[in-house]
Structure formats: structure tokens, C-alpha cells
N, CA, C and O atoms as a printed pandas DataFrame, in Angstrom:
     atom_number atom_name residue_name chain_id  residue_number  x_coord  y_coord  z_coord
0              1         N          UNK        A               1    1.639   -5.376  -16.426
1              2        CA          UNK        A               1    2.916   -4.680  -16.442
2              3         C          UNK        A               1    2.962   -3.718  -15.253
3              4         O          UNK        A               1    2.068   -2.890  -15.082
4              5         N          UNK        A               2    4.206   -3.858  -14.281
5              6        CA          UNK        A               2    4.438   -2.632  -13.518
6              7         C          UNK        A               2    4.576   -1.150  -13.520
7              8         O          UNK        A               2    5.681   -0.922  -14.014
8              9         N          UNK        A               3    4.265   -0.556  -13.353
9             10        CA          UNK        A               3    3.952    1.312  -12.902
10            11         C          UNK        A               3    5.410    1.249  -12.119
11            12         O          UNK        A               3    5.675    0.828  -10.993
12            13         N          UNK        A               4    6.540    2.022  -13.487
13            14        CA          UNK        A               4    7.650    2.290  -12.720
14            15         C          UNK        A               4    7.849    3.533  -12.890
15            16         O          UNK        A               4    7.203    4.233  -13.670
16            17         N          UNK        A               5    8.849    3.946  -12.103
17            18        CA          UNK        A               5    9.277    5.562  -11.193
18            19         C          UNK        A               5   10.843    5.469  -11.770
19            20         O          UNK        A               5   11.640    4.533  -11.703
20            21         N          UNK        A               6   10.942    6.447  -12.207
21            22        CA          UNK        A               6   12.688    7.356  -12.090
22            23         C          UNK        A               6   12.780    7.397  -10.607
23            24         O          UNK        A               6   11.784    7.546   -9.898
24            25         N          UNK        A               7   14.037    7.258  -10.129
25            26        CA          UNK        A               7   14.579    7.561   -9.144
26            27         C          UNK        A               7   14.985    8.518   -8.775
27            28         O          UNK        A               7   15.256    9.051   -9.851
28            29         N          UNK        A               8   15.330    9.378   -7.854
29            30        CA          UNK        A               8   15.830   10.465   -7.392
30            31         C          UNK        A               8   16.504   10.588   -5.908
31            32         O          UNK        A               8   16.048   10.094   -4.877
32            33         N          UNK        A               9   17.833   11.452   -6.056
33            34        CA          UNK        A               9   18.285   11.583   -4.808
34            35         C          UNK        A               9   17.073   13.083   -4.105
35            36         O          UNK        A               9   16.117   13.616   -4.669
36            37         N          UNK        A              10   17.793   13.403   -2.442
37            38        CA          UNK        A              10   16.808   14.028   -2.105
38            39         C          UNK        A              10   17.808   16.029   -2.956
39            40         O          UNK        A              10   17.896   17.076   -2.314
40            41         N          UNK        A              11   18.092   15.906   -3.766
41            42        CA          UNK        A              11   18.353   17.043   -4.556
42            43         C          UNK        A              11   18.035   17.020   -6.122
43            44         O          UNK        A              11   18.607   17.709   -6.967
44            45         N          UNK        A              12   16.883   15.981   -6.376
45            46        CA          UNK        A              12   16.025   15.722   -7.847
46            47         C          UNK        A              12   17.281   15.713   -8.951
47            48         O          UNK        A              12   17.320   16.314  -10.025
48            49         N          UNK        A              13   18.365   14.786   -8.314
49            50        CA          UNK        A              13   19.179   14.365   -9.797
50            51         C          UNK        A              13   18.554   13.097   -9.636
51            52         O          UNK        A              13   18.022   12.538   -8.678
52            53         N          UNK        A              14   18.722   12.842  -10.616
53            54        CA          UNK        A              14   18.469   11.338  -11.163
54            55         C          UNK        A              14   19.676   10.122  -10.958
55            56         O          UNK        A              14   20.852   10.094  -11.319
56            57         N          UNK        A              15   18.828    9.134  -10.209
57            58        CA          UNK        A              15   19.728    8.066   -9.995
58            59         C          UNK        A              15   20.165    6.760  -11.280
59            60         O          UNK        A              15   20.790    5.704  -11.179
60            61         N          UNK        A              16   19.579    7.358  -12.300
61            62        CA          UNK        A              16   19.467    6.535  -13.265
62            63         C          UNK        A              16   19.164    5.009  -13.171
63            64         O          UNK        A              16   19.781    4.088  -13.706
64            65         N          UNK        A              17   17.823    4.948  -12.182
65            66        CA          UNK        A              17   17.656    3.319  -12.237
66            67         C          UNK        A              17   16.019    3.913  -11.979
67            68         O          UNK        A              17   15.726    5.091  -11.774
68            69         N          UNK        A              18   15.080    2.768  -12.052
69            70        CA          UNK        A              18   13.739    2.378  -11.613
70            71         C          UNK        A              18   13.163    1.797  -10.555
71            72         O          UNK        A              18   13.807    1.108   -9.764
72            73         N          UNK        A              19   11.851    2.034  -10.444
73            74        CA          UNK        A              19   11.510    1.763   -9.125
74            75         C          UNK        A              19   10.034    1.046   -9.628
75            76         O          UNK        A              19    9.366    1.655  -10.462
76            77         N          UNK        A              20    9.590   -0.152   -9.141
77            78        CA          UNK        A              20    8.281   -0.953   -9.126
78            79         C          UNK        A              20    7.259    0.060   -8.000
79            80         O          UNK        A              20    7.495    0.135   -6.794
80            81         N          UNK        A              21    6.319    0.653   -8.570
81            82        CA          UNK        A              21    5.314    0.598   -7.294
82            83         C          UNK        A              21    4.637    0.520   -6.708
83            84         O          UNK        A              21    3.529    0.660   -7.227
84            85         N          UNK        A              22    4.653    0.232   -5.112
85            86        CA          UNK        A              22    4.221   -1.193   -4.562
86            87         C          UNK        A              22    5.699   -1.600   -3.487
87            88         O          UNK        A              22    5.495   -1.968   -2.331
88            89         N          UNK        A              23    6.492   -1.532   -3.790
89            90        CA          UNK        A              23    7.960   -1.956   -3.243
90            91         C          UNK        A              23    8.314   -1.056   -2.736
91            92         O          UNK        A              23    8.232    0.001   -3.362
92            93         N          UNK        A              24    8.897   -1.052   -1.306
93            94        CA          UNK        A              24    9.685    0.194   -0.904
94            95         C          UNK        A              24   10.831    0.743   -1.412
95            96         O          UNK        A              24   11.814    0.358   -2.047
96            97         N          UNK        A              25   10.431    1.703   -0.968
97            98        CA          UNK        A              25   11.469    2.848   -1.623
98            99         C          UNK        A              25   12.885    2.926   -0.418
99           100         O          UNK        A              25   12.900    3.471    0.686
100          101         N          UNK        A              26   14.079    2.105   -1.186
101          102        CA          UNK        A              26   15.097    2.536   -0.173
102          103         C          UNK        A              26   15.549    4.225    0.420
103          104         O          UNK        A              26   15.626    5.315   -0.147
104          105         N          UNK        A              27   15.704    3.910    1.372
105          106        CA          UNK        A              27   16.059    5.221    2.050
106          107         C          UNK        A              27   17.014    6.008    1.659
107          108         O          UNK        A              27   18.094    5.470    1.415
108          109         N          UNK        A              28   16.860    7.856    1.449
109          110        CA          UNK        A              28   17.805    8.270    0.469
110          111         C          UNK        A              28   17.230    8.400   -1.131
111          112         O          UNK        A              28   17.642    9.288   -1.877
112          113         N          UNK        A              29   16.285    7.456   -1.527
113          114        CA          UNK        A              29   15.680    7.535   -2.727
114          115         C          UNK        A              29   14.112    7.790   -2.635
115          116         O          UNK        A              29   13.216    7.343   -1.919
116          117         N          UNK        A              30   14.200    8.988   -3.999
117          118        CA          UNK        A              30   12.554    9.463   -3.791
118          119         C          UNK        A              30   12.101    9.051   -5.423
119          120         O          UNK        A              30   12.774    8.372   -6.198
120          121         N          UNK        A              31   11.132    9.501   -5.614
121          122        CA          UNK        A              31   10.084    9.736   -6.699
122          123         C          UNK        A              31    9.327   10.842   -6.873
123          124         O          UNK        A              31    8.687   11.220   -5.892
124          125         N          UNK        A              32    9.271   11.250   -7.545
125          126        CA          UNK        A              32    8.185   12.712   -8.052
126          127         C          UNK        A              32    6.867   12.538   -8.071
127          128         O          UNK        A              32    6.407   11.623   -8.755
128          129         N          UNK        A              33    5.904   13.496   -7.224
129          130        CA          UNK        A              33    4.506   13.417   -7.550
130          131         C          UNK        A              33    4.815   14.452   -8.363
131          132         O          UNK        A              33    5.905   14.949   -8.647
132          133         N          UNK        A              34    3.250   14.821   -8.840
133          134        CA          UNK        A              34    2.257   16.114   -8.446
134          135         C          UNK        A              34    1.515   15.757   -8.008
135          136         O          UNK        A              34    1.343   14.613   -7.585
136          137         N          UNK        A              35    0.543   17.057   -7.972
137          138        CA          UNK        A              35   -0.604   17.314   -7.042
138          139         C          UNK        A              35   -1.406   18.887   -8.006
139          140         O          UNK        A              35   -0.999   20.040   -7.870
140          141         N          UNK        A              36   -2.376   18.528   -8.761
141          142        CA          UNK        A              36   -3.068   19.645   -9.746
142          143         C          UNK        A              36   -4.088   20.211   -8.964
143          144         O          UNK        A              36   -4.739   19.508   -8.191
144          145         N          UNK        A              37   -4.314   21.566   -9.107
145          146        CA          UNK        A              37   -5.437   22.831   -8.887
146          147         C          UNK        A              37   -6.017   22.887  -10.312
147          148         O          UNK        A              37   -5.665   23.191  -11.452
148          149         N          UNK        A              38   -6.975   22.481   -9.716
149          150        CA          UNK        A              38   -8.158   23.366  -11.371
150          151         C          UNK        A              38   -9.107   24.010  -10.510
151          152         O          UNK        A              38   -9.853   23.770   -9.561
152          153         N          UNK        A              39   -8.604   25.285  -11.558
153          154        CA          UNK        A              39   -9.454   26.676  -10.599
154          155         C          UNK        A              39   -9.841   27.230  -12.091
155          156         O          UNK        A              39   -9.134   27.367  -13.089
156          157         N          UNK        A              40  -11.254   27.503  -11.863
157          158        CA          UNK        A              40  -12.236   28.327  -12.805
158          159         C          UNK        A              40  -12.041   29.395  -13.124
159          160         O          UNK        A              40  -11.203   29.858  -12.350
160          161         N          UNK        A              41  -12.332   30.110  -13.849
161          162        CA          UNK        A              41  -12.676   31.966  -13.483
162          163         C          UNK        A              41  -13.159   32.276  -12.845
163          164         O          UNK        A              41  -12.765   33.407  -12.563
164          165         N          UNK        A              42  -14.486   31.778  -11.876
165          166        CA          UNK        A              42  -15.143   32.233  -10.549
166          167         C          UNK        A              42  -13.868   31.845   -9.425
167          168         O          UNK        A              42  -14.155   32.000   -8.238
168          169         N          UNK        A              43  -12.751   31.445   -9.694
169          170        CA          UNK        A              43  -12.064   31.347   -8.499
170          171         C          UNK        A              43  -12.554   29.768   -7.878
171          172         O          UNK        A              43  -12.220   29.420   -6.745
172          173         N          UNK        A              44  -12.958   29.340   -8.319
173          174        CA          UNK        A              44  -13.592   28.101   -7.874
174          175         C          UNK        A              44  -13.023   26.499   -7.926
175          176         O          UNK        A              44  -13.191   25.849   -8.957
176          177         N          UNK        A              45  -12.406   25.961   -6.862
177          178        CA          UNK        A              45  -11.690   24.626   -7.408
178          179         C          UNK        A              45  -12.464   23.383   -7.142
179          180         O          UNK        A              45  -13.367   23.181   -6.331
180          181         N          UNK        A              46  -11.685   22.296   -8.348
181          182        CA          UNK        A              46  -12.280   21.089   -8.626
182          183         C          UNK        A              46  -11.677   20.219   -7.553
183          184         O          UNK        A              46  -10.455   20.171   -7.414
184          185         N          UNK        A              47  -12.495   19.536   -6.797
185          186        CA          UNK        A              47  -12.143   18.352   -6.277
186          187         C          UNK        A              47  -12.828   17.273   -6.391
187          188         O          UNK        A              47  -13.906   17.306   -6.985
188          189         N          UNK        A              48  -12.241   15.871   -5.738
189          190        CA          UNK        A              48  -13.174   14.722   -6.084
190          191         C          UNK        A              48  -13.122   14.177   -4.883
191          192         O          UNK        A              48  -12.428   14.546   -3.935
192          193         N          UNK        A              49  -14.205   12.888   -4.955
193          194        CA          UNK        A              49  -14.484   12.374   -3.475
194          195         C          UNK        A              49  -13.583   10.897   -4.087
195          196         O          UNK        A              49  -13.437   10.337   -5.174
196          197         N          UNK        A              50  -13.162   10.718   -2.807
197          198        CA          UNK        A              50  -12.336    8.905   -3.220
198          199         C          UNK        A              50  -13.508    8.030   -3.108
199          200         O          UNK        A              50  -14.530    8.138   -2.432
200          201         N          UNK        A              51  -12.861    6.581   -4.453
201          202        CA          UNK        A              51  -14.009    5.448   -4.113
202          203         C          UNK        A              51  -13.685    5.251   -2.522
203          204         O          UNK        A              51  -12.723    5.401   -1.769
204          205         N          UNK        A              52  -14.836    4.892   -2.461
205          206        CA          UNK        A              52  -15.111    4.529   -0.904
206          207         C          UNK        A              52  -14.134    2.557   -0.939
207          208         O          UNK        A              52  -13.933    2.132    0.199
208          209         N          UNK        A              53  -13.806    1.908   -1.728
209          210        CA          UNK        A              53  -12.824    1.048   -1.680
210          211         C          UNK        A              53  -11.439    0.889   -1.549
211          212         O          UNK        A              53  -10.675   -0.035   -1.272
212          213         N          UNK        A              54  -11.337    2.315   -1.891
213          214        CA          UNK        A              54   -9.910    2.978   -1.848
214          215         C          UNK        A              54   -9.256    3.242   -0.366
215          216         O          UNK        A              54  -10.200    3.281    0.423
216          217         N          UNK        A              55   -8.323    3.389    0.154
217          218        CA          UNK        A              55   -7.695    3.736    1.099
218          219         C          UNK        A              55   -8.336    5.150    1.574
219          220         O          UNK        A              55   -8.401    5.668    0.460
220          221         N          UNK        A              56   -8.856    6.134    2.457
221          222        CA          UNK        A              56   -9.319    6.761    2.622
222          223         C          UNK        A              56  -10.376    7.029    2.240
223          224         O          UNK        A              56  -10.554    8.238    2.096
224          225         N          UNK        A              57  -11.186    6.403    2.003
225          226        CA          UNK        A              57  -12.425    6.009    0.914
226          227         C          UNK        A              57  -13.558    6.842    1.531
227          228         O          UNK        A              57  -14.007    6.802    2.677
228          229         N          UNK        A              58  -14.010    7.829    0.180
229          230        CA          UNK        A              58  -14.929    8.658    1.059
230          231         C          UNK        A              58  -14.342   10.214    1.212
231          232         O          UNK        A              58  -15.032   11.232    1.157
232          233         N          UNK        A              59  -12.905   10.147    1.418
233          234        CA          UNK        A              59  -12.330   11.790    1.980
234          235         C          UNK        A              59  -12.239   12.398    0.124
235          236         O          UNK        A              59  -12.215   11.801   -0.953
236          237         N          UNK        A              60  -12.207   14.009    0.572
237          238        CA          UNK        A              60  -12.388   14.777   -0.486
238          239         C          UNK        A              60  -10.685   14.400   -0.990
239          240         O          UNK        A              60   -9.767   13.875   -0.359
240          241         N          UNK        A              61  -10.772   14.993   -2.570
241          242        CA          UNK        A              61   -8.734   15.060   -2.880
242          243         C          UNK        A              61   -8.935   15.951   -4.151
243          244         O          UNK        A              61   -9.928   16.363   -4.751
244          245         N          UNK        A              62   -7.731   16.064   -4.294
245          246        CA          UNK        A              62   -7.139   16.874   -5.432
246          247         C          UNK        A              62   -6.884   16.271   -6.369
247          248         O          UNK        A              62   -6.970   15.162   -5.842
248          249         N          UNK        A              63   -6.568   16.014   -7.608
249          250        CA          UNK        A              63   -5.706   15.470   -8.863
250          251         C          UNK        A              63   -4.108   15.823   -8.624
251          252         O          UNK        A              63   -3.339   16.729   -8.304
252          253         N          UNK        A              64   -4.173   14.535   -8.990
253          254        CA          UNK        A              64   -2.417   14.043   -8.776
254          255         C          UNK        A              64   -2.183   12.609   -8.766
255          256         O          UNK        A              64   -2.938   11.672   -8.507
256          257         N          UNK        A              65   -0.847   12.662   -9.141
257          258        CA          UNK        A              65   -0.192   10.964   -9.173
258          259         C          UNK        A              65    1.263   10.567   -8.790
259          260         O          UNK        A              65    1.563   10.847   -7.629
260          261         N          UNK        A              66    2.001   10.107   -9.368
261          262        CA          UNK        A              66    3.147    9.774   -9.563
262          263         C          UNK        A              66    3.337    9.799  -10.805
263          264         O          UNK        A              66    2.430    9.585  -11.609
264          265         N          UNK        A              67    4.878   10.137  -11.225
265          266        CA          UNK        A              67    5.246   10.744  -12.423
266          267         C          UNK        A              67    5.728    9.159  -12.779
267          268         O          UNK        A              67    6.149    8.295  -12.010
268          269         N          UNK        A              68    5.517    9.116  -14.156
269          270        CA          UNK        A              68    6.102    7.336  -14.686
270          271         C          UNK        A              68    7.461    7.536  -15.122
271          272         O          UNK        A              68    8.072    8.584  -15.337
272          273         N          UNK        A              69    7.781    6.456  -15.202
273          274        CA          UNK        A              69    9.068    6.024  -15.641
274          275         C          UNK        A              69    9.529    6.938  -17.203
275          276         O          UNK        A              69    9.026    6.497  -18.236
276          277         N          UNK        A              70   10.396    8.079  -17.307
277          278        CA          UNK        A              70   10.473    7.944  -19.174
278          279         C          UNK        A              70    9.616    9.720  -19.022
279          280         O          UNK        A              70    9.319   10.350  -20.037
């Protein structure tokens, strides 16, 4: 099953349709990440290293995704 996206103009109303992704995104239409901080009480943040199979494979990152459909 496909990983679909709400649509959005570039002022986060909703276009009321879906998006496959993987497929470009017509121009004019976005999708919502995030992007998460986990910070300790020492002030201290979590990061992770990418599989090295992955697209940048190897570089440090943050937690985050794309927001699903719903």
C-alpha cells in the first residue's frame, strides 16, 4: 500500500486531494514534514547516523518524516 500526503497550497490550506510518495509533487503543491529535537536535561540532543544504504548513507540526522494522509 502507498504512503499518502494531504496536500497543501503554499499558505497550509488544504487542497483536499492526496499525494503517492515517490511521484512528483506538482508545482504550487506542498506536503508537511517535521523534523523532532530530543533534548535531555543535560541539554543534550539525540541524533542518529543513516543506514549507510540509504541516500546519504552514513551522515548524522535528526527524527522526522512526512505527515500521512488523515
Amino acid at each position: 500500500m502507498p504512503e499518502l500526503w494531504d496536500i497543501y497550497d503554499r499558505n497550509r490550506t488544504s487542497l483536499g486531494k492526496t499525494h503517492i510518495r515517490g511521484e512528483k509533487l506538482p508545482e504550487g503543491e506542498f506536503h508537511i514534514i517535521v523534523n523532532i529535537l530530543s533534548v535531555n536535561n543535560d541539554g543534550k540532543i539525540l541524533i542518529t547516523k543513516r543506514h549507510p544504504d540509504k541516500p546519504f548513507g552514513g551522515m548524522w540526522e535528526i527524527s522526522g518524516g512526512s505527515v500521512i494522509s488523515g
